[in-house]
C-alpha positions in Angstrom: 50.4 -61.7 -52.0 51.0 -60.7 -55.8 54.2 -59.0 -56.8 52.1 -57.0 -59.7 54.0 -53.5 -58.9 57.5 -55.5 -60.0 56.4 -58.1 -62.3 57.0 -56.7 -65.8 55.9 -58.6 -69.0 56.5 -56.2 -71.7 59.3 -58.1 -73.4 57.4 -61.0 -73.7 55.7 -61.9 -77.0 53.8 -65.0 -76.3 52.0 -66.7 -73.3 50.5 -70.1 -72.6 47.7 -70.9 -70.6 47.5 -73.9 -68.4 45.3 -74.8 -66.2 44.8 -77.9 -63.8 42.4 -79.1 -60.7 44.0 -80.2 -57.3 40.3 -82.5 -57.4 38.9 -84.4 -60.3 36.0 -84.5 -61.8 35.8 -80.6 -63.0 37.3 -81.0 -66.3 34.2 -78.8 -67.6 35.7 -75.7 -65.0 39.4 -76.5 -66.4 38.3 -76.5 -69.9 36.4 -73.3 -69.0 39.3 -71.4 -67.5 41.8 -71.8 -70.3 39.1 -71.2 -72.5 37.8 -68.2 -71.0 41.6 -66.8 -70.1 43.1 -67.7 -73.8 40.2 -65.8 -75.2 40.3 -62.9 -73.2 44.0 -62.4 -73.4 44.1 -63.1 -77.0 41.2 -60.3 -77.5 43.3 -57.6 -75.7 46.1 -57.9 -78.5 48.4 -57.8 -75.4 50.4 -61.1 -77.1 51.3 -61.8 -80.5 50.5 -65.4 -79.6 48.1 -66.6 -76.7 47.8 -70.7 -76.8 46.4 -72.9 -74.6 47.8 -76.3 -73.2 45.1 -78.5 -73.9 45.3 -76.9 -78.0 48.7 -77.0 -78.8 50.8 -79.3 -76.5 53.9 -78.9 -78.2 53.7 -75.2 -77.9 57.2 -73.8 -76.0 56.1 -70.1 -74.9 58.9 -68.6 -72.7 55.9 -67.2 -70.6 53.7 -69.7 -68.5 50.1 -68.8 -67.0 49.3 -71.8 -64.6 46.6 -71.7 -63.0 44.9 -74.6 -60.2 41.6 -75.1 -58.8 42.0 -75.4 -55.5 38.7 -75.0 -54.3 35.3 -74.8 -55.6 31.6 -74.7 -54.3 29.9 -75.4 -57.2 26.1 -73.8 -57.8 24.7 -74.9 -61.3 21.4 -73.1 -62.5 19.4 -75.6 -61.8 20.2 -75.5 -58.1 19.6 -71.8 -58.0 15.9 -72.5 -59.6 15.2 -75.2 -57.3 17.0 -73.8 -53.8 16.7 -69.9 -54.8 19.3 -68.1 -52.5 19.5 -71.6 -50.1 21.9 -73.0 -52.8 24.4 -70.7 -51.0 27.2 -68.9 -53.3 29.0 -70.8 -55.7 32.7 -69.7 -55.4 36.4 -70.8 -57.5 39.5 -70.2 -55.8 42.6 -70.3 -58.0 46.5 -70.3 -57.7 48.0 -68.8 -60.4 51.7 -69.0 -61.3 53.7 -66.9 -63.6 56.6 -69.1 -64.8 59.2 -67.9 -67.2 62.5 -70.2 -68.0 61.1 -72.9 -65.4 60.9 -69.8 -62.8 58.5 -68.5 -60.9 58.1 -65.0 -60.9 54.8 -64.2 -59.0 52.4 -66.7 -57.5 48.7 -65.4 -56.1 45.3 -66.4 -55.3 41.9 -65.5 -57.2 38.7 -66.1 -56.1 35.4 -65.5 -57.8 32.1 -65.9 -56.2 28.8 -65.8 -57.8 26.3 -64.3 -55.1 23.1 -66.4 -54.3 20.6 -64.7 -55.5 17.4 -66.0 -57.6 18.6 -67.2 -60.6 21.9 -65.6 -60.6 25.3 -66.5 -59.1 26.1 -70.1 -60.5 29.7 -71.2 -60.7 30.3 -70.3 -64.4 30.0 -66.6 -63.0 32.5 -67.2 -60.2 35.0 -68.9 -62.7 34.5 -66.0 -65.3 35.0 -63.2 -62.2 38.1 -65.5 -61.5 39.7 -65.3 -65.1 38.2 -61.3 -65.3 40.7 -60.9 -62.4 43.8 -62.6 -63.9 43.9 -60.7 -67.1 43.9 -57.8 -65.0 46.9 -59.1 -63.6 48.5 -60.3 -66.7 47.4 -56.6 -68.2 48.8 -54.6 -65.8 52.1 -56.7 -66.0 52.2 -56.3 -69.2 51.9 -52.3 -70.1 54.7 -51.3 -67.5 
């Protein structure tokens, strides 16, 4: 349960993405999470500086995004052209963590699915309805 109504992020200037899987082998979904989230964030203006982990290491943002897969049903485009709606729905589930000063001061769940259907709902569009719903969070936080 997310603390969104207290949480308030105005005094922040900077925020840094990181994002890590509880299972390996989906370095491609890490890489597009803090990718897609960086982006996003960075677009709004919301920061005057929005890095990501994996980019700048050394980077010492007061304000931490973590995010972690911990659970994925992954549906590539191929297997919705070859199984059609069969494939089933490819789904992310995140935890996300808002750390400031080694911190935490909200912790929640997202979860995108991408809906079987012919040729849509792969897991690219369950990760990008994942990160749509963090920088709602981060958003909202941010203009109280």
């Amino acid at each position: 349960q997310s603390n969104v109504q207290s949480i308030d992020l105005s005094s922040y200037e900077s925020i840094r993405i990181e994002v890590k899987s509880l299972v390996e082998g989906w370095s491609r979904e890490v890489q597009m999470i803090e990718g897609l989230t960086t982006a996003r964030l960075a677009g709004l203006g919301l920061f005057q500086r929005v890095t990501a982990a994996s980019r700048t290491p050394n980077d010492n943002s007061p304000l931490v995004l973590k995010s972690t897969i911990v659970d994925m049903m992954d549906v590539t485009p191929e297997d919705r052209v070859m199984r059609g709606y069969f494939a089933g729905d490819a789904r992310v589930r995140l935890r996300v963590k808002l750390v400031a000063g080694g911190k935490t001061l909200d912790e929640f769940f997202v979860k995108g699915v991408g809906f079987g259907a012919m040729f849509g709902g792969s897991t690219d569009t369950a990760i990008d309805l994942s990160v749509k719903r963090i920088v709602e969070y981060v958003t909202a936080a941010k203009n109280r």
